[in-house]
N, C-alpha and C positions, 0 to 999 in steps of 0.2 A: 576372169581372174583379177582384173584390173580393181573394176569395181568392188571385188570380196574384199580384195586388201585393203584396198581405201575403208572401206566400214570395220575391216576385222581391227584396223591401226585406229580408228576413230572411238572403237570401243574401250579398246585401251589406255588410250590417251586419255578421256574424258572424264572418267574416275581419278587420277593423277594430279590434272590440272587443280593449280588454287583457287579457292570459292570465286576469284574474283574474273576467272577467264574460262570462255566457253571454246569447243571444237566446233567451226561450222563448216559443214561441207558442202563445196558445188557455189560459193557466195561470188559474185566477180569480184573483183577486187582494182579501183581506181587508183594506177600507180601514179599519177600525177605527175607524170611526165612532158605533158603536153604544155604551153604558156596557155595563161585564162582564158584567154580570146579564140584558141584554139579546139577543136575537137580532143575527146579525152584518148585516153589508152587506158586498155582496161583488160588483164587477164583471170580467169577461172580457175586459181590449184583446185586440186581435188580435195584439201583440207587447208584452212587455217586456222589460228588461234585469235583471239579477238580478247576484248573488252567485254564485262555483260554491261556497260555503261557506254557501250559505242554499241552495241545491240540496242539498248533502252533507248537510244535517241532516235531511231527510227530507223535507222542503218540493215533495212533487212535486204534488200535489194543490194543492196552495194556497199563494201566497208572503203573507207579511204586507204591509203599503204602504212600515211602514219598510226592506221590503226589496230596496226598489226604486229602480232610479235615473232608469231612463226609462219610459213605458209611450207604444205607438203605437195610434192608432186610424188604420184607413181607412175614409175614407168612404164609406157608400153612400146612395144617396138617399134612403130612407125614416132615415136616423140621422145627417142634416146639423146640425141642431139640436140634436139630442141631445149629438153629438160635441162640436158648437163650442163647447156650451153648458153645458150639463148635468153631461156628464164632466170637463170643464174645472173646471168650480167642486169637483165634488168630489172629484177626484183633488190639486188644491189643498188642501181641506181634510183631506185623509188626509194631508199634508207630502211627496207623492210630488215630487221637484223638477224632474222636466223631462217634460213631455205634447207628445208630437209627431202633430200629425193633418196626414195623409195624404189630399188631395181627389185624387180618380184622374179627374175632369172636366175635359175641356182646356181650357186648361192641366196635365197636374200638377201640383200643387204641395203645400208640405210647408211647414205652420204650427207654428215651435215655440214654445209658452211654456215658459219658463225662470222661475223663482222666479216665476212668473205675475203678474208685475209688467206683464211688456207682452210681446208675439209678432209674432214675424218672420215674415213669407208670403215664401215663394223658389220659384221657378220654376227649370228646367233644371238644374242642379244646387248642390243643400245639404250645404255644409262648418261645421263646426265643431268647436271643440277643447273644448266644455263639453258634456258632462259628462267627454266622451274625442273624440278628434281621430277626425275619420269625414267621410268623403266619398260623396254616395250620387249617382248620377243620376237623377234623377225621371224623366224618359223612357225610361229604359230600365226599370220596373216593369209598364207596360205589352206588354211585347215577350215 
């Protein structure tokens, strides 16, 4: 179910997005947390939003954080905590600006932090014009 959603949400999305930004799913993504000299740190949402001009540089392997505008997780049971919690703080501290997590347990619903100042839980269907104007139905993920 995990994976359905992640593609049913990616389907979605991807018609939505402005010409100028793509869905990629499964990409790591280099939070740059680490000083130079040091080994990286690097997580895998299950979707992000990017650049197609941070794609075009060769970036297929691995996007950097500042190159990113949204990044999704969905939930699965054994990574409730980790998602809500964990990735949350650090996908913050990498400057990523909008983390949208994805609980696929009914309800659906779709919690997004924005400048992770505070996060909105919505149920049935989540609109928004921040970062880009996008309409998804969280029940239909499941289908």
């Amino acid at each position: 179910m995990h994976n359905r959603a992640a593609f049913q949400l990616a389907g979605q999305l991807d018609p939505q997005l402005p010409p100028e930004l793509r869905v990629i799913p499964g990409i790591d993504v280099d939070l740059q947390l680490a000083p130079p000299d040091r080994p990286g740190f690097s997580r895998r949402p299950d979707l992000s939003v990017s650049s197609k001009a941070a794609l075009a540089r060769g970036d297929e392997e691995m996007l950097r954080a500042g190159q990113v505008a949204v990044v999704v997780e969905v939930v699965s049971p054994a990574s409730k905590r980790t998602d809500y919690r964990v990735k949350r703080d650090e996908y913050a501290d990498a400057g990523i600006p909008h983390y949208w997590i994805v609980d696929i347990t009914g309800p659906v619903s779709l919690t997004a932090c924005d400048g992770y100042r505070g996060a909105t839980t919505v149920t049935g269907t989540f609109a928004t014009d921040v970062p880009f104007p996008v309409k998804i139905d969280l029940d239909a993920l499941l289908d």
